[in-house]
Each structure stands twice: as C-alpha cells, then as structure tokens.
N, C-alpha and C positions, 0 to 999 in steps of 0.2 A: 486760571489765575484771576485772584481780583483785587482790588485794594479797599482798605475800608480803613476809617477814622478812629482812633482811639483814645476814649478820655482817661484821663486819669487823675487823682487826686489824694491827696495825704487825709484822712480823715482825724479830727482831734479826737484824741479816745479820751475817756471817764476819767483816767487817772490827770490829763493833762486838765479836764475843764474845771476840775474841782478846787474852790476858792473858800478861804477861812472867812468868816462872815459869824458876826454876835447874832444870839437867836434872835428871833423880831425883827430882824434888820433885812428893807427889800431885796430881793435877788437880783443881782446885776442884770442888765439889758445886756444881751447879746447880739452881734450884729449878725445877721443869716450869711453864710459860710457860702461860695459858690464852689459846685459838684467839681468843676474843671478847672483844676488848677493849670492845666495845657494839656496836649492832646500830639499825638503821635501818627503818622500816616502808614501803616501796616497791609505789606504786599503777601497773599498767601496764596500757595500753589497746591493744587490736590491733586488726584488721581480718586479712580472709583473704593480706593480700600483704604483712604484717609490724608489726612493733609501730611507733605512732602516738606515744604517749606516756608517760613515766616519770618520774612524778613525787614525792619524797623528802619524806615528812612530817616535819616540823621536830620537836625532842624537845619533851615536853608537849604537842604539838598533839594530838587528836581525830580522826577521821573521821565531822564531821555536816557538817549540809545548806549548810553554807557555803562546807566548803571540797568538797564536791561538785560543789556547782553551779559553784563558780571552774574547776575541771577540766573543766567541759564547755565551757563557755567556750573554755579554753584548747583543748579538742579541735573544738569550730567551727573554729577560725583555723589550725589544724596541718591538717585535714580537707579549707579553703580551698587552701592551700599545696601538703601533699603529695600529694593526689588529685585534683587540678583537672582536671575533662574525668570524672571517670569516676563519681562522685557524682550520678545523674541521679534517682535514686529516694528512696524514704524511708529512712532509715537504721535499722534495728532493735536493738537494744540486747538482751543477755541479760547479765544482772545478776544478785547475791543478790538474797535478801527482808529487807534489812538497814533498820532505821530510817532509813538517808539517803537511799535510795532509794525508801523507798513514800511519802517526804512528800509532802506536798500541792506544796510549795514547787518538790521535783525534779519533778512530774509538770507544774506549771505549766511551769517552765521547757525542759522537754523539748519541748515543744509547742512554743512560742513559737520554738524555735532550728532547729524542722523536726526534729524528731529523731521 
C-alpha cells in the first residue's frame, strides 16, 4: 500500500476560450491558469498481478486507524472476488511505520482477517 497526491484540474477547452473581437483589434491578455485547481490524497493497494484497490480520501478526512482498518476490510472482499483460487497462503503486508499501522487496533484486526 501507498498513498500518493493527486492533482487535478478543469482545463478551459477552445470552444470555451474563444472571444468575438473586430479584425485588427489586440488579443485579450490572459491571465496564466494554475494546473491544480486541488488535489486529492489517493490510497492504493496492489499485489504482484496488479492494483487491488483505490481508494480517495474525502477533504478533511485523516489517515488513522479507522479509516485503515475500513480499507482492509474493503481489501478482504476485493481479495474474495478478484483472486479467488489463488489466495491459499497468508498474506504479507509491507507497509510504513506510520501511527495507523503499528496500532494495537491494525495488528488486532490484521490477525483476525488472516492477514
């Protein structure tokens, strides 16, 4: 699992920039557009035969052990689904050392789900 930043932005397309103007007459100054209109904090989990799951942190949300633990959840039943049949062993995890992942709370639950 990792997380990583997502920009994003509306870009004005041709039909929106285009302004009636008499011939001869200077073209409007435009002010430079910045790329990131905001950005998204985007959690993705993989395995060796592709990404499993991608999940978009809501704005003012957090990453602690709640919404940790709902994602693994969420990756049992995605793990059920897209790997059925090949899931025979324990699964291993390589993570940060990040406060949602050394709780007590992630290491109970990580047991509990066979992880």
């Amino acid at each position: 699992m990792d997380e990583t930043w997502l920009y994003y932005y509306d870009p004005e397309t041709k039909q929106l920039s285009m302004e009636w103007r008499y011939s001869g007459s200077p073209h409007p100054k435009k002010f430079r557009v910045q790329k990131s209109a905001g950005k998204v904090l985007a959690s993705i989990i993989w395995d060796q035969d592709g990404i499993l799951l991608i999940d978009y942190l809501r704005k003012g949300q957090t990453i602690n052990v709640e919404y940790y633990l709902s994602l693994l959840v969420q990756l049992k039943d995605i793990l059920k689904e897209k790997r059925r049949g090949k899931v025979t062993k324990v699964i291993l995890f390589l993570h940060e050392n990040a406060p949602a992942y050394r709780a007590l709370a992630t290491q109970k639950k990580l047991a509990y789900l066979g992880f």
